[in-house]
Every structure is written in structure tokens, then in C-alpha cells.
Backbone as a printed PyTorch tensor [residue, N CA C, xyz], in Angstrom:
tensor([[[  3.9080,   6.3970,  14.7940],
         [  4.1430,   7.1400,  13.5660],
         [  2.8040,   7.3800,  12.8830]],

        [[  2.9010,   8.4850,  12.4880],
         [  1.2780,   8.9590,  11.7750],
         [  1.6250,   8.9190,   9.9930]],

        [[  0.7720,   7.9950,   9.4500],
         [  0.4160,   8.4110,   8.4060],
         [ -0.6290,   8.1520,   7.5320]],

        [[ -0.4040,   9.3660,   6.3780],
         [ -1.7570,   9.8390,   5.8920],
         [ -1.6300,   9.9860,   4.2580]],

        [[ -2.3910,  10.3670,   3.6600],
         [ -3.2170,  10.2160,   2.5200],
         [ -2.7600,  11.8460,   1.9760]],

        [[ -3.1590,  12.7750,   2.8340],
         [ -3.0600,  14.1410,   2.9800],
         [ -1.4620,  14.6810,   2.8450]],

        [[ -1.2220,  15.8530,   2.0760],
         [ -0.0100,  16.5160,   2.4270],
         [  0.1860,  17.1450,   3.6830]],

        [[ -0.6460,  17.2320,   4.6500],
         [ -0.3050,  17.7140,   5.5960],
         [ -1.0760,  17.1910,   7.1190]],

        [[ -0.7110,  17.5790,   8.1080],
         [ -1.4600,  16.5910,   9.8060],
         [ -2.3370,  17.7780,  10.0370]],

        [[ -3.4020,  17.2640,  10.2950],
         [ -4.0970,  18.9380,  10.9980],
         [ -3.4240,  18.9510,  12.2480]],

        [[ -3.6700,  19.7720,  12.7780],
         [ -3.0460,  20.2520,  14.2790],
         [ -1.6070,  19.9810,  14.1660]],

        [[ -0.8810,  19.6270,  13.2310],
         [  0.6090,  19.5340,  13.6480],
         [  1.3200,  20.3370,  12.3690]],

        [[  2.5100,  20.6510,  12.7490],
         [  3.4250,  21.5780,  11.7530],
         [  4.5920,  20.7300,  11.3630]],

        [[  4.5540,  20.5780,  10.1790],
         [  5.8130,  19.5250,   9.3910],
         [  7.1500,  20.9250,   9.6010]],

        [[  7.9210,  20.2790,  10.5070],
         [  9.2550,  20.8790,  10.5690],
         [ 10.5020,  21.0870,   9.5700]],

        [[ 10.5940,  19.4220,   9.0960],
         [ 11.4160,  19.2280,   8.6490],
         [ 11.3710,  18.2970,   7.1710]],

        [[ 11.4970,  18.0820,   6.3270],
         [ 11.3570,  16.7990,   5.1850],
         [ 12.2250,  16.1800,   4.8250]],

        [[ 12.0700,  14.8290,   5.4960],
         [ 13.4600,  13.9870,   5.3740],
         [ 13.6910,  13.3180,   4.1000]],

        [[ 12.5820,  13.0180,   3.2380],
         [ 12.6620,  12.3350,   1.5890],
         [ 11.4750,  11.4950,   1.2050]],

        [[ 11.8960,  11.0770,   0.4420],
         [ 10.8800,  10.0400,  -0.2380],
         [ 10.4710,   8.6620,   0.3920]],

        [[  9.7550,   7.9920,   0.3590],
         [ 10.0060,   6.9550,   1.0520],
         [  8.9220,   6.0710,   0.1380]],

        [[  8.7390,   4.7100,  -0.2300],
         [  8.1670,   4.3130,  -0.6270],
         [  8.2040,   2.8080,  -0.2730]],

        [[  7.2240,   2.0120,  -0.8990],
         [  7.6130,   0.2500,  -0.4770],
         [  6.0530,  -0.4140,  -1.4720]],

        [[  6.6580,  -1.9270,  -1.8290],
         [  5.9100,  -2.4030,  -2.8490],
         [  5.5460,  -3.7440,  -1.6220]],

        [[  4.5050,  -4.7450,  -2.2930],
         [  3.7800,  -5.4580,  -2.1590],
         [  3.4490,  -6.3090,  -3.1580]],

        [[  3.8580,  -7.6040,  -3.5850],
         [  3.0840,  -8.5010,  -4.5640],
         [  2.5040,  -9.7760,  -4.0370]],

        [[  1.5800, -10.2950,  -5.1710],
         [  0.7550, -10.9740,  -4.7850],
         [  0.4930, -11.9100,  -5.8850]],

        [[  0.4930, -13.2730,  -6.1890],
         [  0.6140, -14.0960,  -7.1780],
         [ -0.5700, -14.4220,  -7.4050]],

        [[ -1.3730, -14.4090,  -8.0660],
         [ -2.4970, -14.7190,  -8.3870],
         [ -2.7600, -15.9940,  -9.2890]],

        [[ -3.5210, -16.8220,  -9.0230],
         [ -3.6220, -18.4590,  -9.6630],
         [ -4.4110, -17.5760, -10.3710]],

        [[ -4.4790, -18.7880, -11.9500],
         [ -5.2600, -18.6220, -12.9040],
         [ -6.9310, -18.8270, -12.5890]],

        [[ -6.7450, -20.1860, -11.9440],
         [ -8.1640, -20.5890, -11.9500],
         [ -8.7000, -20.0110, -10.5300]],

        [[ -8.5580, -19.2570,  -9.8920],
         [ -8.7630, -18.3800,  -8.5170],
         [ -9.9630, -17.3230,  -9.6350]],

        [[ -9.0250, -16.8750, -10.8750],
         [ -9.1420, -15.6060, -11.4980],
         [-10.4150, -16.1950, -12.2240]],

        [[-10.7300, -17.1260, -12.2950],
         [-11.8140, -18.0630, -13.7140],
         [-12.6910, -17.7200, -12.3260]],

        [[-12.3780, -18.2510, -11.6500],
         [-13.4070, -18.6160, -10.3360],
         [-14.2360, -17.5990,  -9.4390]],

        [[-13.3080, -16.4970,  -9.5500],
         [-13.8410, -14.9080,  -9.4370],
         [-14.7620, -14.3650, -10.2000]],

        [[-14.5660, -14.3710, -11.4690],
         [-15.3650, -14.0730, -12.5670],
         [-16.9800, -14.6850, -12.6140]],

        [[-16.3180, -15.9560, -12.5470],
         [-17.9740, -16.5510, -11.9960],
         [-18.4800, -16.1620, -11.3730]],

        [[-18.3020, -15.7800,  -9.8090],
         [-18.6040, -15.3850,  -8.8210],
         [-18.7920, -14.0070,  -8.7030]],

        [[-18.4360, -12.9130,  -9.2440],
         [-18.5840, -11.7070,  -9.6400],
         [-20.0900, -11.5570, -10.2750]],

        [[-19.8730, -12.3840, -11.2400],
         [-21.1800, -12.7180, -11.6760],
         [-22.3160, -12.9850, -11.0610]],

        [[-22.5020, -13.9810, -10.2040],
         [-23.0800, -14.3740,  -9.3810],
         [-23.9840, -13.4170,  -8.0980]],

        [[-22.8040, -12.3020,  -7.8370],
         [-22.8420, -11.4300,  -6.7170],
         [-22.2900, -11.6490,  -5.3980]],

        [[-21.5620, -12.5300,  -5.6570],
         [-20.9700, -13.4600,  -4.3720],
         [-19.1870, -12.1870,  -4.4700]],

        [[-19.0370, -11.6350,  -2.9110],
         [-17.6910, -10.9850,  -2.6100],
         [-16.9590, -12.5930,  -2.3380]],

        [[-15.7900, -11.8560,  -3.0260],
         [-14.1590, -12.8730,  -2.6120],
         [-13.4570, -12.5780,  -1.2790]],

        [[-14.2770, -12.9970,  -0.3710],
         [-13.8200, -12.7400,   0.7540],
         [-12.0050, -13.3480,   0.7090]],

        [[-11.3330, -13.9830,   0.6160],
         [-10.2220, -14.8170,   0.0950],
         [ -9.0910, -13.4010,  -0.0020]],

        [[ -9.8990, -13.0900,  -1.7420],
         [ -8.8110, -11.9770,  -2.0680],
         [ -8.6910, -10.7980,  -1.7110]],

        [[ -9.8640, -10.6550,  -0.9420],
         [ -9.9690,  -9.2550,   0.2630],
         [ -8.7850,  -9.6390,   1.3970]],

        [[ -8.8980, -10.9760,   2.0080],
         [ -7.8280, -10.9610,   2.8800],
         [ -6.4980, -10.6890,   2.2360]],

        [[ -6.5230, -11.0860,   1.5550],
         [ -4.7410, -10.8440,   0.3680],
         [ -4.6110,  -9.8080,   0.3980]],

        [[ -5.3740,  -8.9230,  -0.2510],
         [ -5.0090,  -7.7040,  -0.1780],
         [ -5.0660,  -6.8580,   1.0800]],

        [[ -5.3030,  -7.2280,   1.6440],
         [ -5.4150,  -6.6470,   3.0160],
         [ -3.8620,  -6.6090,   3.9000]],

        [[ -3.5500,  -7.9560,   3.4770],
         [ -2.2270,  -8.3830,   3.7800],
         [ -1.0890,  -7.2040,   3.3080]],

        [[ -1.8030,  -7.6540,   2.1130],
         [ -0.2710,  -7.1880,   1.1310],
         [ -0.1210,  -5.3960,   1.6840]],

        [[ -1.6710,  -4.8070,   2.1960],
         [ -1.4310,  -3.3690,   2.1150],
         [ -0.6160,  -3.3540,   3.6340]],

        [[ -1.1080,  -4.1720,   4.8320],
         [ -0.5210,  -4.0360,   5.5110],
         [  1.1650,  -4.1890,   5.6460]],

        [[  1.5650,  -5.7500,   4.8500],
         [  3.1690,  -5.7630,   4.5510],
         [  4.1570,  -4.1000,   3.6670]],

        [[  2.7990,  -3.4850,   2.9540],
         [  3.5290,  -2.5390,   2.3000],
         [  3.5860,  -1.6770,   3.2250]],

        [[  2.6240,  -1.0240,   3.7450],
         [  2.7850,   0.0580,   5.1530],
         [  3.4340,  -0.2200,   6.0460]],

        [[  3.8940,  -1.2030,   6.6130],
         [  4.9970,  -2.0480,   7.2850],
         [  6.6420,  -1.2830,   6.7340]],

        [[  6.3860,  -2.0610,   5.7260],
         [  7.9800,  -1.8530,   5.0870],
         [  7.9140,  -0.2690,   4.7650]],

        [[  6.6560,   0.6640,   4.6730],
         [  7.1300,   2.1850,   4.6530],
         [  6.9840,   3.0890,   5.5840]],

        [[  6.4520,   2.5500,   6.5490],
         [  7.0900,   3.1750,   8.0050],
         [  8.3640,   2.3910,   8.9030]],

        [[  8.8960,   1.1640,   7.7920],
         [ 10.5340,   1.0760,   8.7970],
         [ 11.4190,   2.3950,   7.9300]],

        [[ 11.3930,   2.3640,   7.0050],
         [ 12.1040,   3.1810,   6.1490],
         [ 11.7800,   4.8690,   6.5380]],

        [[ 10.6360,   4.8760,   6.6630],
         [ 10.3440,   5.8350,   7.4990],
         [ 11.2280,   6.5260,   8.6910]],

        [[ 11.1550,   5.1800,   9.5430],
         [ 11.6590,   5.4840,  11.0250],
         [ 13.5740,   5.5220,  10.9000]],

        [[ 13.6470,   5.0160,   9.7700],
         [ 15.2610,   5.1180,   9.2950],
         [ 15.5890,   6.3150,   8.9570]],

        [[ 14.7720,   7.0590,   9.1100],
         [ 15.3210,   8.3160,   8.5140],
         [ 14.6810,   9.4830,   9.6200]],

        [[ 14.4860,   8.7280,  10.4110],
         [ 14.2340,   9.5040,  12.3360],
         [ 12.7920,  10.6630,  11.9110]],

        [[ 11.7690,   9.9570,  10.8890],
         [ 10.8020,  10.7550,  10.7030],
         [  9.7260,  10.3590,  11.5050]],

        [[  8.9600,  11.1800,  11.8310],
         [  7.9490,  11.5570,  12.5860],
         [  6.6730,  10.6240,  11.9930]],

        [[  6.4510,  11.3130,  11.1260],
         [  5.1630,  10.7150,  10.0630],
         [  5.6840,  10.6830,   8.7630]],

        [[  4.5730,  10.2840,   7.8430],
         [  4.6770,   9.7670,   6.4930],
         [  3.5440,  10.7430,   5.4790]],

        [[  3.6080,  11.6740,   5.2780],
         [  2.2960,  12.3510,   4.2420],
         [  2.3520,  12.2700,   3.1540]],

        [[  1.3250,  12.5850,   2.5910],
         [  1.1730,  12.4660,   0.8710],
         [  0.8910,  11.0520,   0.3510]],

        [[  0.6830,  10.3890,   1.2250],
         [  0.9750,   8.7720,   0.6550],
         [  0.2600,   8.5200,  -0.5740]],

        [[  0.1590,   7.7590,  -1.1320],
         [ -0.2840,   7.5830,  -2.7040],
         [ -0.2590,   5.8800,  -2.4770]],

        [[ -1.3650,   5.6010,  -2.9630],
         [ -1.6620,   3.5800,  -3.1660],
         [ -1.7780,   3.4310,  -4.4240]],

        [[ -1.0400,   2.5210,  -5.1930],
         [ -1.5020,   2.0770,  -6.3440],
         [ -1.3910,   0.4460,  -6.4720]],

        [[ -2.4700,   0.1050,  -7.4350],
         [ -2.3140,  -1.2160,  -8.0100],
         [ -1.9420,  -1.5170,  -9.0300]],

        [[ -0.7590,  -2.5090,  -9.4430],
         [ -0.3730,  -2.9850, -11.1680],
         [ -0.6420,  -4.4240, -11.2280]],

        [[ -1.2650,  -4.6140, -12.3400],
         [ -0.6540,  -6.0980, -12.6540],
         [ -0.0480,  -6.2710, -13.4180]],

        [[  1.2320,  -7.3680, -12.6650],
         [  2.6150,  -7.3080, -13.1230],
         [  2.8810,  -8.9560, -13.8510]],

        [[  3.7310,  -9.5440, -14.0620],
         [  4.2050, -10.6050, -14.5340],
         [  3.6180, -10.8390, -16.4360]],

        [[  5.0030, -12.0940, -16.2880],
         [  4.0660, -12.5180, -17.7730],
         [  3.3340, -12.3850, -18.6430]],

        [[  2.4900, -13.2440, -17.4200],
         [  0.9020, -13.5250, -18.1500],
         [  0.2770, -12.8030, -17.1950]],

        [[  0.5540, -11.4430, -16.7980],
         [ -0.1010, -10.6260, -15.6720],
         [ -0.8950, -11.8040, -14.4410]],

        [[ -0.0410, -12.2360, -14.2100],
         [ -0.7050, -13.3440, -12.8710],
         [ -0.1990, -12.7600, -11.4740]],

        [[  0.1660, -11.8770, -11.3890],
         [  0.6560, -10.9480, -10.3160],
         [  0.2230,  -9.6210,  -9.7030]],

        [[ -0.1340,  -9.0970,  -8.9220],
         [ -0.9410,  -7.6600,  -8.1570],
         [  0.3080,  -7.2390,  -7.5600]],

        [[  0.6270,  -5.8770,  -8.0730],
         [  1.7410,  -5.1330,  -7.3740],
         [  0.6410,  -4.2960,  -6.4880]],

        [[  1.1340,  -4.2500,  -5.1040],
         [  0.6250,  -2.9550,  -4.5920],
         [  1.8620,  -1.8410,  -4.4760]],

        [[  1.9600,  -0.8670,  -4.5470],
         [  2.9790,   0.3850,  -4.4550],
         [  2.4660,   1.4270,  -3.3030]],

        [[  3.3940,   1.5440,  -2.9970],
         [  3.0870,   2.8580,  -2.0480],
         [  4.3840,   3.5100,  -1.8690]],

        [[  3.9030,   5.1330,  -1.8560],
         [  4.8440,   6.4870,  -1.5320],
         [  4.5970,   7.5750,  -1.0270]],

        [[  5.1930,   8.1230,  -0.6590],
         [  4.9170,   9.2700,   0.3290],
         [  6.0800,  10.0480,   1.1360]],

        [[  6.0190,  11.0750,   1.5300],
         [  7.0280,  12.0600,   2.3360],
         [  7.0420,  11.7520,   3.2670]],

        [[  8.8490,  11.5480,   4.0300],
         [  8.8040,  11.3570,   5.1140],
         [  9.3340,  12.9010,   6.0680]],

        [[  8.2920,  12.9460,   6.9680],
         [  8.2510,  14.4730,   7.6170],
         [  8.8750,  14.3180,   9.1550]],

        [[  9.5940,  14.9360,   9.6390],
         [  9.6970,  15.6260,  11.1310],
         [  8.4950,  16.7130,  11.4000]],

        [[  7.9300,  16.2390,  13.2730],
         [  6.7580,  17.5290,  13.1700],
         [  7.2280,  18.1720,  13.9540]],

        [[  6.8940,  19.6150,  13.9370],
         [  7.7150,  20.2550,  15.2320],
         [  6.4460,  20.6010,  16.3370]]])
């Protein structure tokens, strides 16, 4: 399954548009992770740590939006759109979001 960023595939012709498709991702974030970053931000030191997290989380979200995808007998996924929220409470949480069209190519 192909997908992209773009409304459209080069070299291929969207046939058909099966709907919306979208899928989320969260991520709990410790307080003192967040104290500990800051320092380290400071410092110049990368969070290698929360790079893997998020790395995760984008992969679990692209996961869950190409099954939904393939549920709906589509080809590819265009238009996709990434966003980040922080969610909870005391915002101790990273939503990742993702959406996009699910296409037949002919």
C-alpha cells in the first residue's frame, strides 16, 4: 500500500475514493523525563529516548491507518496530514493524529 503526504501518486491515476481514514497514537510522558529534557536541551545533548517514542508511536499510527485503509479494499492512502497535541490533565500526554484519503488506483 502506498502512502503519501501529497494529494496525488505521480505516475498513477486515483480511480476511485473510498473515504476518510484516519488513526491516533499516544504517548505518556513522565514529568521528570520532561525536567530532564529541558536540561538537556540546554545542554545540546538530542533525546535519543524520545526520538525512539515517537518513532514508535508514528509507526503504531501508520499501522492502524493502512489496516483501515485496506478495510475499505484501498489501494493507497493520500493527502495524509501528521499532527501533534498535548493531551491530558496536566498535558503529560503526546497525541500523534493522522488522516488522509483512502484511494483505488486504476
Amino acid at each position: 500500500m502506498q502512502l503519501s503526504t501529497t494529494p496525488t501518486l505521480q505516475g498513477s491515476t486515483i480511480a476511485q475514493y473510498c473515504g476518510i481514514v484516519s488513526s491516533e497514537a499516544i504517548l505518556s510522558v513522565n514529568i521528570f523525563h520532561g525536567f530532564f529534557a529541558n536540561i538537556r536541551h540546554l545542554i545540546g545533548k538530542r533525546l535519543c529516548g524520545y526520538e525512539v517514542e515517537l518513532q514508535k508511536a508514528r509507526q503504531i499510527a501508520f499501522t492502524k491507518l493502512q489496516a483501515q485503509a485496506e478495510k475499505l479494499e484501498a489501494d493507497a492512502v493520500v493527502g495524509i496530514t501528521i499532527d501533534y497535541h498535548v493531551v491530558g490533565k496536566n498535558g503529560n500526554m503526546l497525541m500523534l493524529s493522522l488522516s488522509g484519503t483512502a484511494v483505488k488506483l486504476g
